[in-house]
N, C-alpha and C positions, 0 to 999 in steps of 0.2 A: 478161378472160382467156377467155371464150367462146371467140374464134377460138383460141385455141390447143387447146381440148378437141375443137374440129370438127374443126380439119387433124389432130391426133395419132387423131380416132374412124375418119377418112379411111384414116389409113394403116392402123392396124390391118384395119380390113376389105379393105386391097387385100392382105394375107395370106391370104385366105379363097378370091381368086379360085385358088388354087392346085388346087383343087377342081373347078372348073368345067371344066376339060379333061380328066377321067377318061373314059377310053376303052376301050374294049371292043375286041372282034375284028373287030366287024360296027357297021356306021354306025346301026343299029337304036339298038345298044350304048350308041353314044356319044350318039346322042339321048335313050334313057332314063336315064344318066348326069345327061347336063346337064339336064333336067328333073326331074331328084331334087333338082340342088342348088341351083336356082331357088325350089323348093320349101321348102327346109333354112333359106334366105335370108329369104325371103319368110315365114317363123314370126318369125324376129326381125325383120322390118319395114323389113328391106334388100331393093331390087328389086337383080338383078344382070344387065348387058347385055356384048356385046360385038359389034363390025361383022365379025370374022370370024375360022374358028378354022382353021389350016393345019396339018392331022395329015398325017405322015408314019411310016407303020411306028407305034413305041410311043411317040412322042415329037410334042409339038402348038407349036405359038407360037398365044396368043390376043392379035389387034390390035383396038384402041378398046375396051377395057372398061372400061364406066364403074359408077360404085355411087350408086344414089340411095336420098335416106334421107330422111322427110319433106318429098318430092316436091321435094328438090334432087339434081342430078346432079351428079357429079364424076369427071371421068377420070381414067384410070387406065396409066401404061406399059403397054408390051409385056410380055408373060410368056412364057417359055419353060420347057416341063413336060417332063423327061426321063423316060425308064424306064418307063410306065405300064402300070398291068397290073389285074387283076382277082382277087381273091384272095378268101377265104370269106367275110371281114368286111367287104368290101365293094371297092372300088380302094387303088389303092398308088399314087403317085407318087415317084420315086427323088430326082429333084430339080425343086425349083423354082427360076426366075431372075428376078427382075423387073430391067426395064431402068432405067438410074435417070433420075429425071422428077422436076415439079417442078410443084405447083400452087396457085392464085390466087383468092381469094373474100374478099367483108368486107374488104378491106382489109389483108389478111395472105395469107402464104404459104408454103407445108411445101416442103424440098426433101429428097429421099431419095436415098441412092446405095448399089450392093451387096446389094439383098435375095435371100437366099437362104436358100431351106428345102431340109431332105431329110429322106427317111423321111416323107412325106404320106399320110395313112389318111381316107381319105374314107369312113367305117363305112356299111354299111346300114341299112335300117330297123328290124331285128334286134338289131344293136349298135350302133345310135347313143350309148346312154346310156352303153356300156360303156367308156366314156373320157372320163366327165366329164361330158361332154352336149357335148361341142369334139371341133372337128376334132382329131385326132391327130400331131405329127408329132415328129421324133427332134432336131433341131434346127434354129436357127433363128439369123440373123446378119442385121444394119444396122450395116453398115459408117461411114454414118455418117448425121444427119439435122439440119435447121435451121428454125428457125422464124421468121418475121417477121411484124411488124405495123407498119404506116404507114413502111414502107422499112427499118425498123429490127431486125437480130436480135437477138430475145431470147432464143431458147433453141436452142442446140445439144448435138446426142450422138453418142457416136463409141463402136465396138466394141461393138453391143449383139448379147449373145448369147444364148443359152438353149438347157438342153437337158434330154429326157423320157425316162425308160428306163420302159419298160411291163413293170410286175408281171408274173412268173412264179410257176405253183405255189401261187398264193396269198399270192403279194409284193404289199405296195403299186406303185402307181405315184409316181416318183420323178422329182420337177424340179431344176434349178439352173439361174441366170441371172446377168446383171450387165450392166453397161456400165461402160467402163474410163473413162469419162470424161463429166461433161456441165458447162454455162456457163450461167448466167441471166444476165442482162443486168439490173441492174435499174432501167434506162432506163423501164421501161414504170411505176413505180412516181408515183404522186402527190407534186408536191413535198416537202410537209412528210414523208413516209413514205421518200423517198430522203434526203432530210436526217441523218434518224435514221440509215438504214445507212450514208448515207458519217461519221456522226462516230464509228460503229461500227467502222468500218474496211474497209467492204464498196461498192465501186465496183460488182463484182460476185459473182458467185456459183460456187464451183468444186468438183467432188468425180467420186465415183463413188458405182454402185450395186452391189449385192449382194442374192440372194433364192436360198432353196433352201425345197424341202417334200416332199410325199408326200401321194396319197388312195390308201385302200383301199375298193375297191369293197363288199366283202361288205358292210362297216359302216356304210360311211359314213363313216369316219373321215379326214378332211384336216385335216392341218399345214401352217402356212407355221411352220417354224422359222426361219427370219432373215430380214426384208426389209430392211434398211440403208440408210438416205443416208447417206453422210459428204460432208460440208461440208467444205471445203479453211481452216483457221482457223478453225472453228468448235466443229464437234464432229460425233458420232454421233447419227442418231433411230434408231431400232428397234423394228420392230413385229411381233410373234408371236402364233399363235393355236393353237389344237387346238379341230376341233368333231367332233360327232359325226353320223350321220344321214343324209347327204349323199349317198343309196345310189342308183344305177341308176332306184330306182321313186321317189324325192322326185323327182328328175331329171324326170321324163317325167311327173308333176305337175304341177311348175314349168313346166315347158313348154307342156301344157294350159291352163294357166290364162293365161301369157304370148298363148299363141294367141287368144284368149277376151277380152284385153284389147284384141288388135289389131284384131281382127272387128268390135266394138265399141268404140271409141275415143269415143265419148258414153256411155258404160253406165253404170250405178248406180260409181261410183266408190266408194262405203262399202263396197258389196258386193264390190268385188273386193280393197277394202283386208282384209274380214273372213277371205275365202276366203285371199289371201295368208298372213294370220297363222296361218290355221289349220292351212295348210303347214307355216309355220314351226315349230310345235311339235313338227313330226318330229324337230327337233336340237336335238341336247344341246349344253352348254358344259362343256368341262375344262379350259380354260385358257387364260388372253392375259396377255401383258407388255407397255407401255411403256417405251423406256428411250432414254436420253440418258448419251452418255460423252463429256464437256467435251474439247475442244481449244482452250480461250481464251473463247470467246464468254462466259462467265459471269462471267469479270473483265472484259468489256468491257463490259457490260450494266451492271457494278456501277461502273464507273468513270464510263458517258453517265449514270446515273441523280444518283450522288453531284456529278458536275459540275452537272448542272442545280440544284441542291441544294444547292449551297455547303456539302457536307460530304464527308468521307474515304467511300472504299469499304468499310471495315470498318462504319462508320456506320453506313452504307446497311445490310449485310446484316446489325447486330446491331438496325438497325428492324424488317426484316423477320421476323428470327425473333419479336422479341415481337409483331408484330400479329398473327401466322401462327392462333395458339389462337385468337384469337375471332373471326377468318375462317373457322374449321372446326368451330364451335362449332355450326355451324348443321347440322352431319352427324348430329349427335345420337350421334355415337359416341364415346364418351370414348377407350377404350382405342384407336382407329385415330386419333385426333387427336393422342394422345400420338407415337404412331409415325410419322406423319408429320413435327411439329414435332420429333423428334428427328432423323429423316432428313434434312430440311432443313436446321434448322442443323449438322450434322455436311457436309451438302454446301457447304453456303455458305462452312463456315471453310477447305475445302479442296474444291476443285470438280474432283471425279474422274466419278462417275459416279451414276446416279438412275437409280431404276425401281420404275414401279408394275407392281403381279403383282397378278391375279386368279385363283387356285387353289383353289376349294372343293373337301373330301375326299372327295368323289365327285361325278360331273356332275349338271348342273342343268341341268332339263329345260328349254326357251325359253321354254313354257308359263309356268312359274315361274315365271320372268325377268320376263317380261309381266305375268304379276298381281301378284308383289312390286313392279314402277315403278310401278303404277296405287297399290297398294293401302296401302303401306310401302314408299315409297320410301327412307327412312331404315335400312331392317332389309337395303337390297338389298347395300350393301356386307359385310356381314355373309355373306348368303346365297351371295356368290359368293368369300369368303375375301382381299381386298382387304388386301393388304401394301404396305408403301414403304419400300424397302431406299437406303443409300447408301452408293457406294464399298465395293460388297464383288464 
């Protein structure tokens, strides 16, 4: 699955060239522009090129830009930058366009069509942090995208969109996203492993996405309250969090020390794993959920298992509930063993929905976190208030 991570790292970063044509009044301007963001690039380990950049008025087309990233290159469409302008927190771009293209490595290949951003904030040196430590922009559309390996597509997405309203007065900043549609193919899977999914009932793979959140600057504080798969006959995954800490100045720590690793890419690796941690102890945790809300996959799982088994589906999950206790015995928690063996088989006799919560009654420092796994790791579920609910 590697090439699939390279061409999806690919295209994300040919979002970033939106940046690279921030223009001023005076070509001075637009040289210390693009030299900022060469710069901005070049902190995270991306070099960024292009054979030539055609400004007209407030509006640019950059042709041949390519992105290299551990000294592979990979080109990039045309871009087309409307509106652009210079504003206190740095450039504006009103819209971006990429033209849609289509590119080839390893043995696989990403095709993209319709990228388009607006509302592009390319921050200064001043405000870079003040938006996350990312580029800024109002929203963002992929029309659609596909991915292959050895001639073969495996992954397609269609309608992906997203979009950011930046905190007033002391508001959070504010995301939502999605895509109306994606396909796995799961041709690419090891025989015996596509076995199992087609007696599952799964040739392939079909759903949508869904994700909303929010960070407040002052605190630090980011939500992702919903990220969503839904699986077409399957069911829901869902993932949430609340952290704390996450503020402007962790920002440009992180980033420091990101720098530090690049500069040095042989360097004491303990020492930057230390320094890392010790970052991390700036943020708190208040909260994360896992959840699953069944659309069949749980009677199909109980039905390939009891087949293989020469016994009923009920069987099956009234073995599972009694092996469940002295597979969780090893938690050393009685009272969270009861509660999950009870969530489970309450989900098993009727398979609606499951979700582990982690909600300790006030945040818990990372620090914590980190010496409770070293030190008691049996006390950590405790420490971070660890529930398992079903069907409510």
């Amino acid at each position: 699955m590697s090439i699939i991570h390279k061409q999806l790292r690919a295209l994300a970063l040919s979002t970033l060239f939106g940046g690279l044509a921030v223009t001023g009044a005076s070509a001075q301007a637009v040289e210390e522009a693009l030299d900022r963001l060469k710069a901005l690039s070049a902190d995270q380990g991306v070099t960024l090129d292009w054979a030539s950049a055609d400004i007209s008025g407030d509006d640019a087309v950059l042709s041949g830009v390519t992105v290299t990233v551990d000294g592979k290159s990979t080109p990039i469409s045309d871009i087309t930058l409307s509106g652009i302008s210079e504003v206190d927190s740095g450039y504006r771009i009103e819209r971006l366009e990429a033209d849609d293209y289509s590119m080839s490595n390893d043995g696989g290949s990403v095709a993209v069509e319709g990228v388009e951003m607006t509302g592009l904030l390319l921050p200064s040196e001043e405000d870079r942090d003040a938006y996350g430590g990312f580029l800024f922009y109002e929203t963002i559309a992929v029309a659609s995208m596909s991915v292959a390996a050895q001639g073969n597509e495996i992954f397609s997405l269609t309608d992906l969109q997203a979009e950011v309203t930046a905190g007033e007065a002391g508001e959070p900043m504010s995301f939502t996203g999605g895509a109306d549609g994606f396909t796995v193919n799961l041709s690419f899977l090891e025989p015996q492993q596509r076995a199992i999914m087609q007696a599952l009932g799964y040739e392939e793979l079909q759903g949508y996405l869904e994700m909303e959140g929010s960070w407040q600057p002052t605190d630090g504080r980011i939500e992702l309250s919903q990220y969503d798969v839904t699986v077409d006959g399957a069911g829901t995954f869902g993932l949430s969090f609340d952290l704390a800490g996450y503020t402007p100045d962790f920002i440009a720590s992180l980033r420091e020390l990101q720098q530090q690793a690049l500069a040095n890419p042989d360097g004491d690796k303990s020492a930057q794993g230390m320094a890392m941690l010790g970052l991390a102890q700036q943020l708190s945790f208040n909260r994360a959920e896992i959840a699953f809300d069944d659309d069949s996959l749980t009677g199909k799982v109980l039905d390939f298992v009891a087949a293989q088994q020469n016994m009923s589906a009920s069987d099956v999950a009234n073995q599972a509930k009694a092996i469940l206790p002295f597979v969780l015995a090893q938690l050393g928690d009685p009272d969270l063993t009861a509660k999950i063996t009870q969530a489970v088989s309450t989900f098993l006799d009727d398979p609606q929905s499951l979700r582990i919560t982690a909600a300790p009654p006030a945040p818990v420092p990372f620090a914590l976190i980190a010496a409770g796994a070293m030190s008691a790791p049996k006390e950590l579920t405790k420490t971070l208030g660890v529930t398992v609910t079903a069907n409510d």
